[in-house]
PDB file as gemmi writes it, atoms N, CA and C in Angstrom:
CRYST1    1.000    1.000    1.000  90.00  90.00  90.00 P 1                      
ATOM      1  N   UNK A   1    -195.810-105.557 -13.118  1.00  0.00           N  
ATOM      2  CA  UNK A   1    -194.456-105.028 -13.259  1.00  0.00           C  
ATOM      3  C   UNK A   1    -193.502-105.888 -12.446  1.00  0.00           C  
ATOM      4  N   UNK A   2    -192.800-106.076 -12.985  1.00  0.00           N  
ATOM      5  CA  UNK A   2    -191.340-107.222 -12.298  1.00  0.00           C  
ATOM      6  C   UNK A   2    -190.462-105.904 -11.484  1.00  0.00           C  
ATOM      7  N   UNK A   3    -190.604-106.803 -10.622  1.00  0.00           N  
ATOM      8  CA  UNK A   3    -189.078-106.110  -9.384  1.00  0.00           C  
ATOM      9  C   UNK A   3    -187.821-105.784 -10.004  1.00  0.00           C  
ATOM     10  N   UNK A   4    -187.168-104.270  -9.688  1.00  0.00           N  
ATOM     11  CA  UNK A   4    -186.000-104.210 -10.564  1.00  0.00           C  
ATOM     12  C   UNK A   4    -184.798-104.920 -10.073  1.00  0.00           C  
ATOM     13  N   UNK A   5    -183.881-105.497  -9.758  1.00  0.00           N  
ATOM     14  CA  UNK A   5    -182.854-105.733  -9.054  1.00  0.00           C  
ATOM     15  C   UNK A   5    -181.840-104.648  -8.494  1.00  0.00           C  
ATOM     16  N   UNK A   6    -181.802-105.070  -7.713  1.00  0.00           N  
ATOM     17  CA  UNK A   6    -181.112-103.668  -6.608  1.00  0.00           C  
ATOM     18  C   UNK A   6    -179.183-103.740  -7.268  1.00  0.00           C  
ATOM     19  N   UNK A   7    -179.336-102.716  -7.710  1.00  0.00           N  
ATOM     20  CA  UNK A   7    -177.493-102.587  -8.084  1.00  0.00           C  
ATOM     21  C   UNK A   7    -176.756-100.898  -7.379  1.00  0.00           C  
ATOM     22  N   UNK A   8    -175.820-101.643  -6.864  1.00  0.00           N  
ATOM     23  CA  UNK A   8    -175.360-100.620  -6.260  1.00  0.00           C  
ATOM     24  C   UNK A   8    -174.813 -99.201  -6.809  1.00  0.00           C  
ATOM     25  N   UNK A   9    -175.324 -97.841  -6.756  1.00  0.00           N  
ATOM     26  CA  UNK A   9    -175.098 -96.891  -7.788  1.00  0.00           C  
ATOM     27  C   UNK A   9    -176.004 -96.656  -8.866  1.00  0.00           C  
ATOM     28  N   UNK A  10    -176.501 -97.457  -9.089  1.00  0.00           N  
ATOM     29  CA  UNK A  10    -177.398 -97.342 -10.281  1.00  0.00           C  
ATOM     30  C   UNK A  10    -178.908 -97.445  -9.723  1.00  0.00           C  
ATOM     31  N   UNK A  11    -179.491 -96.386 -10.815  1.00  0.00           N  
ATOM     32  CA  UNK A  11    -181.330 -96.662 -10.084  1.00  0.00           C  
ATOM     33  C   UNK A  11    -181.812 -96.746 -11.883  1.00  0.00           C  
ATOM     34  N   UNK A  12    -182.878 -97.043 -11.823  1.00  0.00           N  
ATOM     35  CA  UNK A  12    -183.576 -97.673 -13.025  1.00  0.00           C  
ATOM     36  C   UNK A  12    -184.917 -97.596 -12.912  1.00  0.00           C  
ATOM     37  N   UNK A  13    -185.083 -96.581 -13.690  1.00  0.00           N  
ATOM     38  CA  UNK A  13    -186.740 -95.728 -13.283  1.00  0.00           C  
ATOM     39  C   UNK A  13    -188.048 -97.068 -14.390  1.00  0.00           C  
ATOM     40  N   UNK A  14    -189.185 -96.333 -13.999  1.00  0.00           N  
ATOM     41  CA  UNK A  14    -189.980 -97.061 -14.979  1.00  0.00           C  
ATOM     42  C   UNK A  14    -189.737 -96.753 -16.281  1.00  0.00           C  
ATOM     43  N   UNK A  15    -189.179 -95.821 -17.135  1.00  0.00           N  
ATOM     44  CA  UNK A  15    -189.058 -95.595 -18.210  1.00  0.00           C  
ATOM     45  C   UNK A  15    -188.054 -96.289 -18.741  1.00  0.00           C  
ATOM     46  N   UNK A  16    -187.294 -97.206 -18.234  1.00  0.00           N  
ATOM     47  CA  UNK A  16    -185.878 -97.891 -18.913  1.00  0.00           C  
ATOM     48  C   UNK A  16    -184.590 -97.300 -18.866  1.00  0.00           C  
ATOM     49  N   UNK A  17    -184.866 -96.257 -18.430  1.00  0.00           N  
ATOM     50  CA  UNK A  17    -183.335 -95.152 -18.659  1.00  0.00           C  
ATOM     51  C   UNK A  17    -182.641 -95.574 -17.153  1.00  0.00           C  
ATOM     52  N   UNK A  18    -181.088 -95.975 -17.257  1.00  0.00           N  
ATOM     53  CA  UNK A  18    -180.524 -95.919 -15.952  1.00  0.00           C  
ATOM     54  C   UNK A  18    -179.670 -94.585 -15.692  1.00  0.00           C  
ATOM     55  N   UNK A  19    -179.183 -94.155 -14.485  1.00  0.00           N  
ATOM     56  CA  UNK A  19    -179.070 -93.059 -14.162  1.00  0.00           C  
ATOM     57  C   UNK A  19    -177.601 -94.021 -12.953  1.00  0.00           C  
ATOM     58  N   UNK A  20    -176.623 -93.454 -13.379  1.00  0.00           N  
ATOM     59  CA  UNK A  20    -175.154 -93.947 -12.395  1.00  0.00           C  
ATOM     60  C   UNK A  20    -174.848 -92.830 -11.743  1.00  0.00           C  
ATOM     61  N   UNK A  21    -174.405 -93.403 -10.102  1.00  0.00           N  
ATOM     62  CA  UNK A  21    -173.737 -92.241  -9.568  1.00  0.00           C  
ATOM     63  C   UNK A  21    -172.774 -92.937  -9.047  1.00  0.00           C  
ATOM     64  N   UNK A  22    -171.431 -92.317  -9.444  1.00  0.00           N  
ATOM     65  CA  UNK A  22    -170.050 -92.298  -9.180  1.00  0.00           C  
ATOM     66  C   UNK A  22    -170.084 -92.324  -7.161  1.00  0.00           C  
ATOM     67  N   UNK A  23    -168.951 -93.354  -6.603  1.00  0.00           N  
ATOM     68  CA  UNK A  23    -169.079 -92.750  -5.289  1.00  0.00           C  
ATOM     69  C   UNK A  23    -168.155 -91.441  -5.134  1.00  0.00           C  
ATOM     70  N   UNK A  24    -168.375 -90.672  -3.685  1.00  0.00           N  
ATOM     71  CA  UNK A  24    -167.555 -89.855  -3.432  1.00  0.00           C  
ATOM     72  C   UNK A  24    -166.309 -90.535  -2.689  1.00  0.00           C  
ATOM     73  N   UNK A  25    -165.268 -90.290  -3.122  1.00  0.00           N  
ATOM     74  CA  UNK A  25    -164.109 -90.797  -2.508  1.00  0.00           C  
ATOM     75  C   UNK A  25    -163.469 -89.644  -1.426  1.00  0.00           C  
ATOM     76  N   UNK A  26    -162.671 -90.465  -0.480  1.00  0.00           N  
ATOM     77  CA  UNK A  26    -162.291 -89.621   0.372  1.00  0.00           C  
ATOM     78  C   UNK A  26    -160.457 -88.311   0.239  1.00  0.00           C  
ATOM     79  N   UNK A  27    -160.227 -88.110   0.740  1.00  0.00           N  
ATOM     80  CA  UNK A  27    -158.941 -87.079   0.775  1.00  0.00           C  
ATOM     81  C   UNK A  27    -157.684 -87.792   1.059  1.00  0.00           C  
ATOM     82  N   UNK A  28    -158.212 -89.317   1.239  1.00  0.00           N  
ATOM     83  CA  UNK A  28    -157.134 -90.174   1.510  1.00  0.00           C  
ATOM     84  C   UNK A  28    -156.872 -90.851   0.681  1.00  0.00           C  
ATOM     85  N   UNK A  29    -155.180 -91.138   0.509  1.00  0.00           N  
ATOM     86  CA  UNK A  29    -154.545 -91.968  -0.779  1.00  0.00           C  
ATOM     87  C   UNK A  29    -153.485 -93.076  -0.389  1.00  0.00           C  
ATOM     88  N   UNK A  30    -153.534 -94.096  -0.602  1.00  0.00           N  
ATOM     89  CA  UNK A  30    -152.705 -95.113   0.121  1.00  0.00           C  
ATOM     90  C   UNK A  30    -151.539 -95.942  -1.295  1.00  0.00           C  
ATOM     91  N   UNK A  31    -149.906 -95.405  -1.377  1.00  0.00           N  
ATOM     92  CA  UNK A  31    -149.473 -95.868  -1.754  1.00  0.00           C  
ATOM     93  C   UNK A  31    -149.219 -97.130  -1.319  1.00  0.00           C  
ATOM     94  N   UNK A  32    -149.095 -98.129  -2.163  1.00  0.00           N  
ATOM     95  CA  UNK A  32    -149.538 -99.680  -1.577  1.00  0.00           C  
ATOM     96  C   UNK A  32    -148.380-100.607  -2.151  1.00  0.00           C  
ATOM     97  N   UNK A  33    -147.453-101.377  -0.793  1.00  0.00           N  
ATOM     98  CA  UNK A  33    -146.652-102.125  -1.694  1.00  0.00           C  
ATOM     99  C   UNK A  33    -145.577-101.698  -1.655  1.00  0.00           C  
ATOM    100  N   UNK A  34    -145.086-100.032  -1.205  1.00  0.00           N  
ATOM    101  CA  UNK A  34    -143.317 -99.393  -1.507  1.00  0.00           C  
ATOM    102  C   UNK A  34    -143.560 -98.474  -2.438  1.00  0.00           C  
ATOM    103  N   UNK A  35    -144.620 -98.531  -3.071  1.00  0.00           N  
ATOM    104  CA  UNK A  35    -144.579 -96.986  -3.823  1.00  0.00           C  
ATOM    105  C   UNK A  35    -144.996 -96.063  -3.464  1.00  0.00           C  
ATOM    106  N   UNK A  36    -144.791 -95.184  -3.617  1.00  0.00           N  
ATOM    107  CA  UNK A  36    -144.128 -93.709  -2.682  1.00  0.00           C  
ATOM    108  C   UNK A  36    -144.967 -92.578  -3.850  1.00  0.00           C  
ATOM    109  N   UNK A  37    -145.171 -91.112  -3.287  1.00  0.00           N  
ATOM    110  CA  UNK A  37    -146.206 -90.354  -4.120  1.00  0.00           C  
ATOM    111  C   UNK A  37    -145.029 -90.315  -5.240  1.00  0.00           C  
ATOM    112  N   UNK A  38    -145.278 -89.969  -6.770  1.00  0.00           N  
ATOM    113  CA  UNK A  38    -144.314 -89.869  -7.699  1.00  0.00           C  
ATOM    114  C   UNK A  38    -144.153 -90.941  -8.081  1.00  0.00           C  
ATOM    115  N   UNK A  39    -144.560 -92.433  -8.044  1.00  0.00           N  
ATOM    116  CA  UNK A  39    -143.522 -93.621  -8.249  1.00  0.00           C  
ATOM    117  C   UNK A  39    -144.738 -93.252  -9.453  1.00  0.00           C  
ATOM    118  N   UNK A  40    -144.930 -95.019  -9.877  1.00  0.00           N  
ATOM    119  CA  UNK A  40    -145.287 -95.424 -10.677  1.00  0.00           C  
ATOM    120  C   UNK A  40    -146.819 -96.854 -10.375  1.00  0.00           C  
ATOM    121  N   UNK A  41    -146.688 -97.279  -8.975  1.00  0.00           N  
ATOM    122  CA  UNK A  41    -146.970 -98.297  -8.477  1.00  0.00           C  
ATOM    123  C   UNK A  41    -148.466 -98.205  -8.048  1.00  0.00           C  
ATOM    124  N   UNK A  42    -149.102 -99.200  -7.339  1.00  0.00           N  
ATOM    125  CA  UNK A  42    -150.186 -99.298  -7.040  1.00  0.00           C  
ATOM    126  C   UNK A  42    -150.820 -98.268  -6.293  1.00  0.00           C  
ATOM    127  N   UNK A  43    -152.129 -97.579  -6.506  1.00  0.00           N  
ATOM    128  CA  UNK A  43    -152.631 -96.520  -5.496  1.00  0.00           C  
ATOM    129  C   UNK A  43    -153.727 -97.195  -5.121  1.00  0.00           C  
ATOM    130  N   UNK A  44    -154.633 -96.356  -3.930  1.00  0.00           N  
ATOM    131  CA  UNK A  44    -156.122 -96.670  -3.402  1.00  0.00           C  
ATOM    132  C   UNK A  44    -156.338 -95.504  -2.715  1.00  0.00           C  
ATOM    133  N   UNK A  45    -157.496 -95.354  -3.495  1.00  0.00           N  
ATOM    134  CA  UNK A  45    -158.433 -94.293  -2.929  1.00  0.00           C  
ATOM    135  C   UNK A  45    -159.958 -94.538  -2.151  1.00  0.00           C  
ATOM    136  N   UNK A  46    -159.819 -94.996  -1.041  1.00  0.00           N  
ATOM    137  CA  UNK A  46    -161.032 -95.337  -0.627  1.00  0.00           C  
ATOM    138  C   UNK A  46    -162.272 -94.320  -0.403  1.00  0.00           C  
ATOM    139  N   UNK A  47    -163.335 -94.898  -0.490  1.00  0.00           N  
ATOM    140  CA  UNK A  47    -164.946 -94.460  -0.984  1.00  0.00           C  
ATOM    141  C   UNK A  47    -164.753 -93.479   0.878  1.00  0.00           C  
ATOM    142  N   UNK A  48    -165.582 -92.833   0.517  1.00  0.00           N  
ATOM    143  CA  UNK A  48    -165.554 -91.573   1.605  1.00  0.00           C  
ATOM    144  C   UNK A  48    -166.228 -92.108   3.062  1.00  0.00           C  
ATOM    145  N   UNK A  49    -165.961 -92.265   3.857  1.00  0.00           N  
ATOM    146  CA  UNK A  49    -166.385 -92.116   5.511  1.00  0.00           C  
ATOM    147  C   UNK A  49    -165.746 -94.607   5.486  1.00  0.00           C  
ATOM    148  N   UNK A  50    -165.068 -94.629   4.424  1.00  0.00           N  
ATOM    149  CA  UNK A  50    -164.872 -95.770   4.511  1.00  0.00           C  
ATOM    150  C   UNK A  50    -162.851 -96.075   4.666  1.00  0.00           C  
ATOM    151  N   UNK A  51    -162.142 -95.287   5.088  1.00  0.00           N  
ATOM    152  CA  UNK A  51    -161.120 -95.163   5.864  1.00  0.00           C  
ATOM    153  C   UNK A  51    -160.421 -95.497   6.389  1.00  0.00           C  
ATOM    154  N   UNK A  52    -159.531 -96.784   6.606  1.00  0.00           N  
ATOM    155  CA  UNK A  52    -158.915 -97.039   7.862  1.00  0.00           C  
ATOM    156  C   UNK A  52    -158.830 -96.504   8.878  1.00  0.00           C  
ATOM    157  N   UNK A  53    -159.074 -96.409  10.329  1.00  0.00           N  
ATOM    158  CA  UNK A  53    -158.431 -95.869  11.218  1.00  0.00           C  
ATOM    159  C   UNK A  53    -156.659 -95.614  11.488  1.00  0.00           C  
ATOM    160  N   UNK A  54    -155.845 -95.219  11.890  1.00  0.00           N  
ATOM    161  CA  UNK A  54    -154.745 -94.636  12.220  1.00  0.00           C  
ATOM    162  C   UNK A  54    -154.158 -96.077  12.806  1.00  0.00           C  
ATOM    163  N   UNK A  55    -154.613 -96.559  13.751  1.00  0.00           N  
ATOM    164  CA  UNK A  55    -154.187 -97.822  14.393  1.00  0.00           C  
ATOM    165  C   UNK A  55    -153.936 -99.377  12.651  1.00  0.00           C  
ATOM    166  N   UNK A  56    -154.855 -99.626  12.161  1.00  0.00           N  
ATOM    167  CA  UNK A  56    -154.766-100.118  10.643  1.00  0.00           C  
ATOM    168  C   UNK A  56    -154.090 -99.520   9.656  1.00  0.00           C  
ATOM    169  N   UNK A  57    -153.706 -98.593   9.673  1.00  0.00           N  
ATOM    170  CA  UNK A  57    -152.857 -97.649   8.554  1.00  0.00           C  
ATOM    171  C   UNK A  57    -151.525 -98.031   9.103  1.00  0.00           C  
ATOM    172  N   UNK A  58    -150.979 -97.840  10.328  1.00  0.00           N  
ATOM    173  CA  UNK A  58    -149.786 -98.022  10.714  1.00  0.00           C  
ATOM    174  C   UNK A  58    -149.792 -99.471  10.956  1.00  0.00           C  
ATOM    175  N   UNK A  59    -150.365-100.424  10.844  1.00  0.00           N  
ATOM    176  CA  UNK A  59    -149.918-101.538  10.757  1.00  0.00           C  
ATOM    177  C   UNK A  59    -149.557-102.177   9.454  1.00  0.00           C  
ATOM    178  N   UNK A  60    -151.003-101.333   8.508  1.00  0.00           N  
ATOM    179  CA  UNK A  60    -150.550-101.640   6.837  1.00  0.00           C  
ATOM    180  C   UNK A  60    -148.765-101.218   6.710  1.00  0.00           C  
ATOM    181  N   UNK A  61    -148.436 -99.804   7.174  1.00  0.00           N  
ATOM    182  CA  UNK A  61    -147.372 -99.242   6.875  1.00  0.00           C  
ATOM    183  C   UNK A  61    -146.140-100.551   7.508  1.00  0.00           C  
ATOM    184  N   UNK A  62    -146.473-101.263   8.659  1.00  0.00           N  
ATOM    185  CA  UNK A  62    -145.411-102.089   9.022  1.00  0.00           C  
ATOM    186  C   UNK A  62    -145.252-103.303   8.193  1.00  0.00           C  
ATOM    187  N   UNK A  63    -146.480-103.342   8.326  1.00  0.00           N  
ATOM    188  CA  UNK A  63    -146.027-105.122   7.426  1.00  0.00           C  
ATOM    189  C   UNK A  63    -145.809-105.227   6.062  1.00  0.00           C  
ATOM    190  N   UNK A  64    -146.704-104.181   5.860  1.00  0.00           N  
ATOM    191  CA  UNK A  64    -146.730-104.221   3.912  1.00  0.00           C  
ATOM    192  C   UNK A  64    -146.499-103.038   3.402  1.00  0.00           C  
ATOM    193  N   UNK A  65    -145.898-102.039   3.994  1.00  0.00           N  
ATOM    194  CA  UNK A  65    -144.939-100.656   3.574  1.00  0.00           C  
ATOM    195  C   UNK A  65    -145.913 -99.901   2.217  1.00  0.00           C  
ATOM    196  N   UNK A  66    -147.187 -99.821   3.504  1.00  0.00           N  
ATOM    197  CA  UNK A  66    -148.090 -99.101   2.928  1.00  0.00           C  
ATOM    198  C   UNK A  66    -148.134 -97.655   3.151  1.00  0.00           C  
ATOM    199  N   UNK A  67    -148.056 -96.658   2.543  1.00  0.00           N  
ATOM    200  CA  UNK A  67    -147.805 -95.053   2.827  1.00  0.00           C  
ATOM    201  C   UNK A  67    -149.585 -94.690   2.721  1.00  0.00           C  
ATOM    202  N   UNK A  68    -150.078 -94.181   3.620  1.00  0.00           N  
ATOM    203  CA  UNK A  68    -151.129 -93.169   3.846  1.00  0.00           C  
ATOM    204  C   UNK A  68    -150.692 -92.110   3.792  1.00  0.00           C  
ATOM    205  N   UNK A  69    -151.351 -90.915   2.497  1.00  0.00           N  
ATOM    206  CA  UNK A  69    -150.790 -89.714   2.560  1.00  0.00           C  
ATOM    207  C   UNK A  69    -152.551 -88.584   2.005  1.00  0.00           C  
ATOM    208  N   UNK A  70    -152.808 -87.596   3.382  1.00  0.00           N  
ATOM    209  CA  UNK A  70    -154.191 -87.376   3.022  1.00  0.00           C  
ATOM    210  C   UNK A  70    -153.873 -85.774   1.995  1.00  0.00           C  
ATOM    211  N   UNK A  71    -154.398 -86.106   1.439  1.00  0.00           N  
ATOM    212  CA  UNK A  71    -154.559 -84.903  -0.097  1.00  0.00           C  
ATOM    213  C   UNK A  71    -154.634 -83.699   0.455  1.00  0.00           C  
ATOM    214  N   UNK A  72    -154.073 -82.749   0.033  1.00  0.00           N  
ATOM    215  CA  UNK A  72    -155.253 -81.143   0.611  1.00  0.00           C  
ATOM    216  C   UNK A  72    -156.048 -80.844  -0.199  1.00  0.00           C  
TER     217      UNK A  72                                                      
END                                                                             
């Protein structure tokens, strides 16, 4: 039996069937760029426990008028 190749999300049993799992994303949403909740413009939702810290968020927000806004 040949080695399967490792892909991230996906597992691939001996039977041929693959099986995907979606990541969990976090409660955080980063308008990116000047767009603001409501616009129209770029979003990011980063993968869960993967986050900026507070210190990187407010620097995104200075230089590149990035809005962090966490969901309820």
């Amino acid at each position: 039996m040949t080695e399967q190749p490792d892909i991230p999300y996906v597992d691939i049993s001996t039977e041929n069937t693959f099986t995907f799992h979606a990541p969990k994303y976090s409660n955080w949403k980063c308008y990116m760029f000047g767009n603001r909740p409501g616009g129209v413009g770029i979003t990011y939702i980063p993968q869960e426990g993967q986050v900026p810290n507070a210190w990187v968020r407010f620097w995104m927000w200075v230089f590149l008028d990035c809005l962090w806004v966490k969901e309820k």
